[in-house]
VMD Tcl script that builds the backbone (N, CA, C; Angstrom):
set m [mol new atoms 195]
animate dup $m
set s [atomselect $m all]
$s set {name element resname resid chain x y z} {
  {N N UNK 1 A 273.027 27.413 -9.569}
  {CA C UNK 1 A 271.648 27.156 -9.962}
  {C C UNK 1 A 271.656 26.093 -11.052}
  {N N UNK 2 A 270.550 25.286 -10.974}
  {CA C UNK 2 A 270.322 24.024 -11.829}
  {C C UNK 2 A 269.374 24.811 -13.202}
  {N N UNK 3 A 269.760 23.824 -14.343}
  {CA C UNK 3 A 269.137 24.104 -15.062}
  {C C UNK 3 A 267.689 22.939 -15.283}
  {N N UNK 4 A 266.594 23.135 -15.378}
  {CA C UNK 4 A 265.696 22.516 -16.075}
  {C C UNK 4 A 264.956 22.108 -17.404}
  {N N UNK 5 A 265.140 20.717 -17.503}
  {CA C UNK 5 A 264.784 20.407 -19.007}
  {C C UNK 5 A 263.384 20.811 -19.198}
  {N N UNK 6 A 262.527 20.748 -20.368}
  {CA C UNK 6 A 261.728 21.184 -20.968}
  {C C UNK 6 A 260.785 20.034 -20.031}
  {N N UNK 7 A 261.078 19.156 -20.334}
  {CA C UNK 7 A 259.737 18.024 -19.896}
  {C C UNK 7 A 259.741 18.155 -18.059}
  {N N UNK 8 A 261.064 18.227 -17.469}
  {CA C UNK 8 A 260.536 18.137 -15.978}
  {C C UNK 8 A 260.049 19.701 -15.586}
  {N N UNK 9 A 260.328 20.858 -16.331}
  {CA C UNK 9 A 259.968 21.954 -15.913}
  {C C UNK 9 A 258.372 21.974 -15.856}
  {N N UNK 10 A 257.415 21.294 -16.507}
  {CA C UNK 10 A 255.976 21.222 -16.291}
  {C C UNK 10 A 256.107 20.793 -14.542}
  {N N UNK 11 A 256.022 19.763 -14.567}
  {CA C UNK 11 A 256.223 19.012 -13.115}
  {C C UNK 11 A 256.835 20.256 -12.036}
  {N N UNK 12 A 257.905 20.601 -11.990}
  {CA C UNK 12 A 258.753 21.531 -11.269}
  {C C UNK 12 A 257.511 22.468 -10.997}
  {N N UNK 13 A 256.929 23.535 -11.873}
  {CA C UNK 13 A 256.659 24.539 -11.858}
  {C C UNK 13 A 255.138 23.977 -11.088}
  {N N UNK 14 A 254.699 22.669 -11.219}
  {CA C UNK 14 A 253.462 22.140 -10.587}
  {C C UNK 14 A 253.611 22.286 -9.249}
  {N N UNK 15 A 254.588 21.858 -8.669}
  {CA C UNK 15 A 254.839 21.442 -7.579}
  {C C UNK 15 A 255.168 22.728 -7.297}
  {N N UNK 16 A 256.007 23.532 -7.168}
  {CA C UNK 16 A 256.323 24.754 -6.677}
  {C C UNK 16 A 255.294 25.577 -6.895}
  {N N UNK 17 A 254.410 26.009 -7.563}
  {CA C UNK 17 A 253.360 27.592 -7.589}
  {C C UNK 17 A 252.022 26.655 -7.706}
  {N N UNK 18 A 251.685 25.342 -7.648}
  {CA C UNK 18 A 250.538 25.067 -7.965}
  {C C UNK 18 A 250.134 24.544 -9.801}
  {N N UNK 19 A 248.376 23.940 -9.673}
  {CA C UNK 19 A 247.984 23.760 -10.717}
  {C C UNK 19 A 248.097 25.371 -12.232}
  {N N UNK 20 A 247.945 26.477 -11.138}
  {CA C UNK 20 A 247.375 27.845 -11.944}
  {C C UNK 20 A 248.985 28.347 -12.319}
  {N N UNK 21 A 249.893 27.746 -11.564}
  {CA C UNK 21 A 251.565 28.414 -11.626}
  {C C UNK 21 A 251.657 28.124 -12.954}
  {N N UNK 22 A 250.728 26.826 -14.008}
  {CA C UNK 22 A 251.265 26.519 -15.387}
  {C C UNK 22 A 251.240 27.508 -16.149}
  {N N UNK 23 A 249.845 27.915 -16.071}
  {CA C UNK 23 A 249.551 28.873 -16.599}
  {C C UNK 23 A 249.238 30.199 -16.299}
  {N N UNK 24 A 250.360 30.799 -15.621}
  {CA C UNK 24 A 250.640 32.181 -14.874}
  {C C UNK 24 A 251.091 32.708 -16.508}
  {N N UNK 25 A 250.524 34.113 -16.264}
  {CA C UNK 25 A 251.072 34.294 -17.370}
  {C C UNK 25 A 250.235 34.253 -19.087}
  {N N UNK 26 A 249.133 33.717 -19.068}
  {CA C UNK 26 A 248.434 33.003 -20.245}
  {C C UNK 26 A 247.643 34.220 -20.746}
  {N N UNK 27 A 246.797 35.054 -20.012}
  {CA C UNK 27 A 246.033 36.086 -20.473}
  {C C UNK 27 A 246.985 36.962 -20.699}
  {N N UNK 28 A 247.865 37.766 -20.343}
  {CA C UNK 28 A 248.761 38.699 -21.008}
  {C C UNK 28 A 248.985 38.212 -22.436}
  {N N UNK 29 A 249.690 37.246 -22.479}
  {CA C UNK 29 A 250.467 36.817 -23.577}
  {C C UNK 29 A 248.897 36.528 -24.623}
  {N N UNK 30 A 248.316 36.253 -24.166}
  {CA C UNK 30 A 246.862 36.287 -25.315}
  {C C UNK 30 A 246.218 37.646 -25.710}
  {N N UNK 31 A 246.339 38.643 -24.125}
  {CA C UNK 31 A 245.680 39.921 -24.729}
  {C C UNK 31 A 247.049 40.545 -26.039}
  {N N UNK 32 A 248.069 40.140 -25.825}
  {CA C UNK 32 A 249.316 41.134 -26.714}
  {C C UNK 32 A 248.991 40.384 -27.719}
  {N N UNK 33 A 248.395 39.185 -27.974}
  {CA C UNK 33 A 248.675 38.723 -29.285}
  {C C UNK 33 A 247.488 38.843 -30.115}
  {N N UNK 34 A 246.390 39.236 -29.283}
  {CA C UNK 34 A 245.265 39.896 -29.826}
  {C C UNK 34 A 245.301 41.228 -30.667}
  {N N UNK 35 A 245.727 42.124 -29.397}
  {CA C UNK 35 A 246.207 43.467 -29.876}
  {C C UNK 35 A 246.873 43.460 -31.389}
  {N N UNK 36 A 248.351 42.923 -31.232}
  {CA C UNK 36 A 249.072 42.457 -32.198}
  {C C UNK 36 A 248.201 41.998 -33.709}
  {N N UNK 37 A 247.749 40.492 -33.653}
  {CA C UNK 37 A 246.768 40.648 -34.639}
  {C C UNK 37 A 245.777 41.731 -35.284}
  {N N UNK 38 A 245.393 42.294 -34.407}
  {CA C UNK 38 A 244.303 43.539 -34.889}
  {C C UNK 38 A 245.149 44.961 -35.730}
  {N N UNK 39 A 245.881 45.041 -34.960}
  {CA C UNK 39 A 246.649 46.106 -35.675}
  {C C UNK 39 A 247.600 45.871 -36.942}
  {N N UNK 40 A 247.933 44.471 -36.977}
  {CA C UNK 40 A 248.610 43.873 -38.361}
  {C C UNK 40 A 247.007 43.990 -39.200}
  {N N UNK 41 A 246.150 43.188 -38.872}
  {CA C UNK 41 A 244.850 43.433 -40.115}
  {C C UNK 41 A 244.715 44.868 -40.171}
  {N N UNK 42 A 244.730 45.814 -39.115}
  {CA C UNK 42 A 244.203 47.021 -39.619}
  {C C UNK 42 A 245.006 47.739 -40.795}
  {N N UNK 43 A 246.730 47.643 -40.327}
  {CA C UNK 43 A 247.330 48.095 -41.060}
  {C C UNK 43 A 247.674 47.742 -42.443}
  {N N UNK 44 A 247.371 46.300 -42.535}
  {CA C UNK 44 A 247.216 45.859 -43.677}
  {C C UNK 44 A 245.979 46.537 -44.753}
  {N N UNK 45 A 245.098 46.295 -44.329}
  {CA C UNK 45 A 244.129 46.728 -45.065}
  {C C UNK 45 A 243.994 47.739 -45.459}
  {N N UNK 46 A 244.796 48.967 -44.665}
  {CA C UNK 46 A 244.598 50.238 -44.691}
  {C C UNK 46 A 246.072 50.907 -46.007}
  {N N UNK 47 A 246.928 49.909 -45.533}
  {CA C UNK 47 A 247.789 49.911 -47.123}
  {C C UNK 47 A 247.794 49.471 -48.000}
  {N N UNK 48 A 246.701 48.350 -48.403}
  {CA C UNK 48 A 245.884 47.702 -49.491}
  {C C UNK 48 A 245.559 48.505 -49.810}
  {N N UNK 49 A 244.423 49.532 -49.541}
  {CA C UNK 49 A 243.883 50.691 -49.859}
  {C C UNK 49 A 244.563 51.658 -50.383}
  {N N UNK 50 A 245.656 52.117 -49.633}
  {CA C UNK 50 A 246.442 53.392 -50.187}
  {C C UNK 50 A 246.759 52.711 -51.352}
  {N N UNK 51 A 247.252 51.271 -51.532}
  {CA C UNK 51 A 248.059 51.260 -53.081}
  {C C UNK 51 A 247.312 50.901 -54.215}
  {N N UNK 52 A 245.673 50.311 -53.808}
  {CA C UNK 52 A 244.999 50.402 -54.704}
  {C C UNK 52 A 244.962 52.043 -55.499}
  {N N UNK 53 A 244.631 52.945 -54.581}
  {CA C UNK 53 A 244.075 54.356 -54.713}
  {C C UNK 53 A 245.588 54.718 -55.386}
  {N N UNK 54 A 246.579 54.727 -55.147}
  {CA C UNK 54 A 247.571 54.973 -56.048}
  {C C UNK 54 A 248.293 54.574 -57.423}
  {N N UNK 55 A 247.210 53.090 -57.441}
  {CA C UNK 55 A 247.223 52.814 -58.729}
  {C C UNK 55 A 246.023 53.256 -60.049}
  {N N UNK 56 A 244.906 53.418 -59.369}
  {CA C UNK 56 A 244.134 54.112 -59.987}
  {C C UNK 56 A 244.362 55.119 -60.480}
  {N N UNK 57 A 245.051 56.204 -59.328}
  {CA C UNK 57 A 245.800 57.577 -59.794}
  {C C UNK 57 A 246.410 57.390 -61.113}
  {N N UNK 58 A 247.508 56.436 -60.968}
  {CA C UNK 58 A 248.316 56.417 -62.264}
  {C C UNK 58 A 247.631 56.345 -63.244}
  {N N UNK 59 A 246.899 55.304 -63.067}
  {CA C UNK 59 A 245.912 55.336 -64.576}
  {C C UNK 59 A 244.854 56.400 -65.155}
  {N N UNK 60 A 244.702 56.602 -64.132}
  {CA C UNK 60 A 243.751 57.872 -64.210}
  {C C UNK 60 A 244.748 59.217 -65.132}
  {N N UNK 61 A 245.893 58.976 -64.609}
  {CA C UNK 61 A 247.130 60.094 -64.968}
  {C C UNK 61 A 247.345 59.826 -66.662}
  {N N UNK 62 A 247.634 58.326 -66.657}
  {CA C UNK 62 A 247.582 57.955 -68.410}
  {C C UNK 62 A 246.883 58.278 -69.278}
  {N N UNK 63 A 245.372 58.112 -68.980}
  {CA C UNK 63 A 244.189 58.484 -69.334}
  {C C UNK 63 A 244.075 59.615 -69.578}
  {N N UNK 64 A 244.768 60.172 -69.157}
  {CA C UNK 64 A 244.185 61.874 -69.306}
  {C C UNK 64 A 245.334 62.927 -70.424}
  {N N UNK 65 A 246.525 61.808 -70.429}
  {CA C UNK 65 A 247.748 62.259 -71.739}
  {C C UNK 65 A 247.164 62.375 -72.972}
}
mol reanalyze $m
mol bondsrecalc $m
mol representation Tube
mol addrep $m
């Protein structure tokens, strides 16, 4: 089996599966990276939170010595 360079593999993959063969493949890789994004912001935010609320604690803890 041959290997294909980066630039003729556009062409290759034209000719063999068609105009849509380029982009076989495009909505998966967009819905995972959606998903992906959403759950990095969620989780982010949601441990912003816990460490705010755990710093308050502390102080709250000082405050009260």
């Amino acid at each position: 089996m041959f290997k294909i360079c980066g630039l003729f593999s556009v062409g290759y993959i034209r000719r063999v599966d068609g105009f849509v063969g380029c982009y076989r493949g495009l909505v998966p890789k967009l819905c995972a990276s959606t998903i992906s994004s959403i759950t990095y912001q969620k989780l982010y935010v949601t441990t912003a939170e816990e460490g705010t609320d755990a710093a308050e604690d502390d102080e709250t803890a000082e405050d009260r010595r």
